[in-house]
C-alpha positions as CSV (number, residue, x, y, z in Angstrom):
1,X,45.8,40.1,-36.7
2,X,42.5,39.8,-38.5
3,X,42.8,36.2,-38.8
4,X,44.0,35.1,-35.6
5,X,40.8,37.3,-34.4
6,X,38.3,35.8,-36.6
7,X,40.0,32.0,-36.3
8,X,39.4,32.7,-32.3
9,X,35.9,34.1,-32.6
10,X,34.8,31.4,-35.2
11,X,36.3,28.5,-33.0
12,X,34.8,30.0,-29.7
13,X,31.3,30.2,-31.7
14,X,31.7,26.7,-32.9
15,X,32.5,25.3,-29.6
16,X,29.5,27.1,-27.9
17,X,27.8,25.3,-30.6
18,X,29.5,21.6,-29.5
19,X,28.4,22.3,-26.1
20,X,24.4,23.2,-26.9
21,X,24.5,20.1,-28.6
22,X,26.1,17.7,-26.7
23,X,23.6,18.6,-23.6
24,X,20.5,18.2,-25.8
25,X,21.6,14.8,-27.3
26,X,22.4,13.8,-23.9
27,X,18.8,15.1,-23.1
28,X,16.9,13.5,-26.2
29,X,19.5,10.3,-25.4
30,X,17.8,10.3,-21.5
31,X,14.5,10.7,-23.0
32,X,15.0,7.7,-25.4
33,X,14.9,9.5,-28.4
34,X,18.0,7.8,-29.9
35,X,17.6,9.1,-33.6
36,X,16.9,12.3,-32.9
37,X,19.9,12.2,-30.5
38,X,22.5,11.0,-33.4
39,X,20.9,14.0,-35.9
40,X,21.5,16.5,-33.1
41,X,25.1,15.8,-33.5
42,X,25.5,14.3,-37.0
43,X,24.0,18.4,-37.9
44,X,26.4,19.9,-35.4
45,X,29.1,18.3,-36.4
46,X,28.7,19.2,-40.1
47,X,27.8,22.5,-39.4
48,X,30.6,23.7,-37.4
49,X,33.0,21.9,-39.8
50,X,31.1,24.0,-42.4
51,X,31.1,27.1,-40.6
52,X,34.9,27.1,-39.6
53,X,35.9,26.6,-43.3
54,X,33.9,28.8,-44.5
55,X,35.1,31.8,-42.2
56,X,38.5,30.4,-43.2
57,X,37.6,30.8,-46.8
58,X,36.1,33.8,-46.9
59,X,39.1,35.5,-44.9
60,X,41.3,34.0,-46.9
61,X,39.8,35.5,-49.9
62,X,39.5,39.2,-48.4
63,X,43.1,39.4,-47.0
64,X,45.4,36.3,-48.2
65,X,48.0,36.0,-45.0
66,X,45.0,36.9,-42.7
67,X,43.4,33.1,-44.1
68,X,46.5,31.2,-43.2
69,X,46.4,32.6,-40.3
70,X,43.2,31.5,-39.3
71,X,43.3,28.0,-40.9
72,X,46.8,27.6,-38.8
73,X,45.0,28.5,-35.6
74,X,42.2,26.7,-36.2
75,X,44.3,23.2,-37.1
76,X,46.3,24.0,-33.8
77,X,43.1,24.9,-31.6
78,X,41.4,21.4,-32.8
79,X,44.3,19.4,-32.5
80,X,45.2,20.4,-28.7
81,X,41.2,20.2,-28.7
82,X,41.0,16.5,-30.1
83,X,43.8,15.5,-27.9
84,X,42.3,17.0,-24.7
85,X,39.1,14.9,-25.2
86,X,40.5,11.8,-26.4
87,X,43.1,12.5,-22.9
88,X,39.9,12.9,-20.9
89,X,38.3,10.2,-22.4
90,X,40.8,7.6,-21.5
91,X,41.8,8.7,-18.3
92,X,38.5,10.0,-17.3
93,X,36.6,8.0,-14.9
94,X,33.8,5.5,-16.5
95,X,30.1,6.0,-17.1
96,X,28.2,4.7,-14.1
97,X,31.3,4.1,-11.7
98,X,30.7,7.3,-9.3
99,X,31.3,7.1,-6.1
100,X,28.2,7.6,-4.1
C-alpha cells in the first residue's frame, strides 16, 4: 500500500509541476523570451524525472515490494499519460485554427 501511495502522491506532485511550467514557458514564449522558455522546461523535465526516481529509489530501499510497486505505477501512469498527449496532440485541433 505504501508504494502505490507514494507512486500517486509523487506523480500528482510532478504533474502539478508539468503544469506550472508549461504556463510559464508559454508566458516567457508570448513574451519572446525563447531561451528562457526552453530552460523552463528543459529544468522541469529533468527535475520531475529526478524526483520520481528518486522517491522510487528511496521506497524501494525502505520496504522492497513497496518500490516495485511504485516504479509499476508510475511506468503505467506515464505511459497512459504519454499516450493521452500524444492522442490529443494528433487529434487535437491546430494552433491558430479557432473558430471565431
Amino acid at each position: 500500500m505504501l508504494g502505490y501511495a507514494v507512486g500517486a502522491a509523487v506523480w500528482l506532485i510532478q504533474r502539478f509541476v508539468q503544469v506550472y511550467a508549461t504556463k510559464r514557458a508559454a508566458t516567457e514564449l508570448a513574451a519572446g523570451n525563447r531561451q528562457k522558455a526552453m530552460g523552463i522546461v528543459a529544468a522541469t523535465t529533468l527535475g520531475r524525472v529526478w524526483l520520481m526516481a528518486t522517491a522510487v529509489l528511496l521506497v524501494g530501499i525502505a520496504e522492497r515490494e513497496a518500490g516495485l510497486s511504485a516504479a509499476i505505477l508510475v511506468l503505467v501512469l506515464f505511459t497512459v499519460s504519454f499516450a493521452a498527449q500524444g492522442l490529443a496532440h494528433l487529434f487535437g485541433e491546430p494552433e491558430g485554427q479557432g473558430v471565431a
